[in-house]
C-alpha positions as CSV (number, residue, x, y, z in Angstrom):
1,X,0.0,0.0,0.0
2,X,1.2,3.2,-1.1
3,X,1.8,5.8,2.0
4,X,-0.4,8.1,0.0
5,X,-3.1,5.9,-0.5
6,X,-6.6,6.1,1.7
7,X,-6.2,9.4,3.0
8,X,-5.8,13.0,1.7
9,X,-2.4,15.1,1.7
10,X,-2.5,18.8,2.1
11,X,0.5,21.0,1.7
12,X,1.9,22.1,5.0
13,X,5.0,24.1,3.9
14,X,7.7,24.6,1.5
15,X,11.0,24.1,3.2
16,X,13.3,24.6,0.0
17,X,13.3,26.5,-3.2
18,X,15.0,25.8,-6.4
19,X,18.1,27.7,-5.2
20,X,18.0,26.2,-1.8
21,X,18.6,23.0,-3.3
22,X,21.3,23.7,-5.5
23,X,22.9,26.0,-2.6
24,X,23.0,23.1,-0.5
25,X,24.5,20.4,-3.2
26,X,27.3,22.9,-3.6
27,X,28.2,22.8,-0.3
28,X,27.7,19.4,0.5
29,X,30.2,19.1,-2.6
30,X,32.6,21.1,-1.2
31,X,32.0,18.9,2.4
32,X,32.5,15.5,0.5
33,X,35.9,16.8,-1.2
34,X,36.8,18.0,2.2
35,X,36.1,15.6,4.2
36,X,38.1,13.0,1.7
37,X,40.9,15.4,1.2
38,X,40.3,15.1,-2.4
39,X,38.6,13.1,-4.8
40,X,41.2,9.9,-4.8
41,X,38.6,6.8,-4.2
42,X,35.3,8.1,-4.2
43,X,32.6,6.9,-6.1
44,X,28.9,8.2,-5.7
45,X,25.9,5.8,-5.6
46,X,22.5,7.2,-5.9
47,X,19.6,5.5,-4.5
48,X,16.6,5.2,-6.6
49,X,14.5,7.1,-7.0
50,X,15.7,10.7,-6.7
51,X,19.1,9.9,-5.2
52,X,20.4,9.1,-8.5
53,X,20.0,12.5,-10.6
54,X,21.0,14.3,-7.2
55,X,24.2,11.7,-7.5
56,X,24.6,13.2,-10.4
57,X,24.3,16.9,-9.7
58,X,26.8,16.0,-6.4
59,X,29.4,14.3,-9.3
60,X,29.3,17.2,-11.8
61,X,29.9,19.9,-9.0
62,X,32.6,18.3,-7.1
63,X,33.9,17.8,-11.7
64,X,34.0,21.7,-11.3
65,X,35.1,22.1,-8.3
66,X,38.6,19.2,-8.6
67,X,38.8,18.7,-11.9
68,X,38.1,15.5,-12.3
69,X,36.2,13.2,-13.0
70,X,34.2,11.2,-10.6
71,X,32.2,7.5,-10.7
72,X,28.5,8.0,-10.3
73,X,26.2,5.4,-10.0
74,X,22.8,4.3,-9.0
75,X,21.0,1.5,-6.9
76,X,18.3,-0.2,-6.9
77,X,17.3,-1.5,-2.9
78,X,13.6,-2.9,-3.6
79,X,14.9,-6.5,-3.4
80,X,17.2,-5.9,-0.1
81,X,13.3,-3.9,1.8
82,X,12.9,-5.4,5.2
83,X,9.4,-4.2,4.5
84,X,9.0,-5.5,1.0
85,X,6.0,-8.1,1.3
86,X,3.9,-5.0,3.2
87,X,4.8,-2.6,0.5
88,X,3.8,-4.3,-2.8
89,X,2.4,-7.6,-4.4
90,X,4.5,-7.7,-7.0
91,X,7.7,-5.1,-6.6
92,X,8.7,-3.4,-10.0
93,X,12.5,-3.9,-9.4
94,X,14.6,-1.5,-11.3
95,X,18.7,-1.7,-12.3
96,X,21.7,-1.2,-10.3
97,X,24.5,0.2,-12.3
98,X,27.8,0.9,-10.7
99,X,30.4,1.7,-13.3
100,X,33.6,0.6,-11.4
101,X,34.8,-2.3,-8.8
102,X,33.7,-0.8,-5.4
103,X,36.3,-2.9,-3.4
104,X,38.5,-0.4,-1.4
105,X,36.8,2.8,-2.5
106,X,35.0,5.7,-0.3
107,X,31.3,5.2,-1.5
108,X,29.1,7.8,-1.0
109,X,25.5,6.9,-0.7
110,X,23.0,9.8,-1.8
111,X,19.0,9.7,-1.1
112,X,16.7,12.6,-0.9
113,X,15.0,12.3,2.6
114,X,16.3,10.3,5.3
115,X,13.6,8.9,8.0
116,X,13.7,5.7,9.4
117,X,17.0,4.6,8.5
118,X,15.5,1.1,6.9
119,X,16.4,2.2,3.2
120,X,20.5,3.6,4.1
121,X,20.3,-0.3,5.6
122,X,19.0,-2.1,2.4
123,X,21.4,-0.1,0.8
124,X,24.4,-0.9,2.4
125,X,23.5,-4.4,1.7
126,X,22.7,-4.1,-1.7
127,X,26.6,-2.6,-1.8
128,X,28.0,-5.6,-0.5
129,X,26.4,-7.0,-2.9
130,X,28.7,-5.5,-5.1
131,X,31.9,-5.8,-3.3
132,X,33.7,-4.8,-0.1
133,X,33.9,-0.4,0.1
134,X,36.7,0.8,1.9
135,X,34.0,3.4,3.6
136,X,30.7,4.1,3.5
137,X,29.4,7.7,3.5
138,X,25.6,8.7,3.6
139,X,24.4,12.0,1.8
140,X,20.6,13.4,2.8
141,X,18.9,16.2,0.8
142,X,16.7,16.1,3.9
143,X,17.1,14.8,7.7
144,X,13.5,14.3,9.2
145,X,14.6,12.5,12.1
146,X,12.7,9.7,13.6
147,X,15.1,6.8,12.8
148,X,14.6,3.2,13.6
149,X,17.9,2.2,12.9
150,X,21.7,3.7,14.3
151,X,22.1,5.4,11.0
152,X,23.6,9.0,10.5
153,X,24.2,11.0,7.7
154,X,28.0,12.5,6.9
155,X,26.6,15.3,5.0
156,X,22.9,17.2,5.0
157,X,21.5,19.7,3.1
158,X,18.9,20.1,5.4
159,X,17.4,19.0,9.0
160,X,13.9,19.7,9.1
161,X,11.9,18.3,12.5
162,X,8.4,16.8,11.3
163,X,5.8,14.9,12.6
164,X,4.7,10.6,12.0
165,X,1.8,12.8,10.2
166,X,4.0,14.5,7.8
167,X,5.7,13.4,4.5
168,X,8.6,15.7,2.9
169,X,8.3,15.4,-0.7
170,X,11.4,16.1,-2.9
171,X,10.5,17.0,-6.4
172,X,13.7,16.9,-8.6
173,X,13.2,18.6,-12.4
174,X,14.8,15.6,-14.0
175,X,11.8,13.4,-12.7
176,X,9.0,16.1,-11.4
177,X,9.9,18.9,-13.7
178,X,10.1,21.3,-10.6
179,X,12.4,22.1,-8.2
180,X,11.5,22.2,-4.4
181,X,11.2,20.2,-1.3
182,X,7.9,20.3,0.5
183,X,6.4,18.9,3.9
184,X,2.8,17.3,3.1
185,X,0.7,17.1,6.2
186,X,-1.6,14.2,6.1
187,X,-5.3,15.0,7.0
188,X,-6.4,12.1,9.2
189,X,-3.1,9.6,10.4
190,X,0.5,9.1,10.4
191,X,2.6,8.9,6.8
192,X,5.7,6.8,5.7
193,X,8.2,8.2,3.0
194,X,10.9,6.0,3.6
């Protein structure tokens, strides 16, 4: 069942504009870079859905910023759910592309809104998946709190405190056509968006 689906969603408030969002990739560029002391190892891994064009924008920035050149890929968690039998019948399972042997290397995990924890966990198993990282490093447009599992981002664009009743809604122009992050307040019970 789809968190949406049974009740009605209002908007509550919009916590970041188009230039909020790109304001906060380029710093969290600059943090990743920083934190690394360069760009020697890393390799970016967007989760799907909107992790992987915002992978993308992280990969080109921190291109300007070093001069080089950096892996991006994307992952595909529906298989590794804890939760997968209570999401969906039949799961529509996407691809998993990584474009270079993760073995050794700093991989830096990027998702649009971080709640629970419980997808950062599928995810890190889906990576092992694919070999043995050096390091793993988590990026979050969006920190809601309310996690269910020890899991922390390294780098945030933004904390925003919310309610069980709220969902934050990233809408990326590569998959939305517009460019903002939203809380939705539902009208009637508690929401999941993770």
């Amino acid at each position: 069942m789809s968190p949406r689906e049974g009740f009605e969603l209002r908007e509550k408030a919009k916590i970041m504009d188009e230039s909020a969002m790109a304001r906060a990739l380029v710093r969290i560029s600059h943090e990743i870079v920083e934190r690394n002391s360069g760009t020697e190892g890393l390799v970016l891994v967007g989760i799907h859905r909107r992790g992987v064009p915002l992978a993308e924008r992280i990969a080109r920035q921190i291109e300007r910023i070093e001069g080089v050149e950096i892996p991006c890929g994307n992952l595909d968690i529906t298989l590794y759910r804890d939760d997968l039998t209570l999401r969906h019948d039949r799961p529509l399972v996407g691809s998993t592309y990584v474009p270079v042997d993760i073995a050794g290397k700093i991989v830096v995990l990027v998702d649009d809104v971080l709640y629970t924890g419980r997808t950062i966990r599928a995810a890190m198993d889906a990576l092992m998946d694919l070999g043995r990282p050096g390091a793993i490093q988590l990026v979050a447009l969006v920190d809601r709190g309310h996690r269910e599992l020890p899991i922390r981002p390294d780098f945030v664009g933004k904390n925003v405190p919310t309610s069980r009743d709220e969902l934050v809604e990233v809408q990326l122009r590569e998959i939305d056509g517009i460019e903002e992050v939203v809380i939705m307040e539902r009208v009637g019970g508690e929401c999941s968006d993770d």
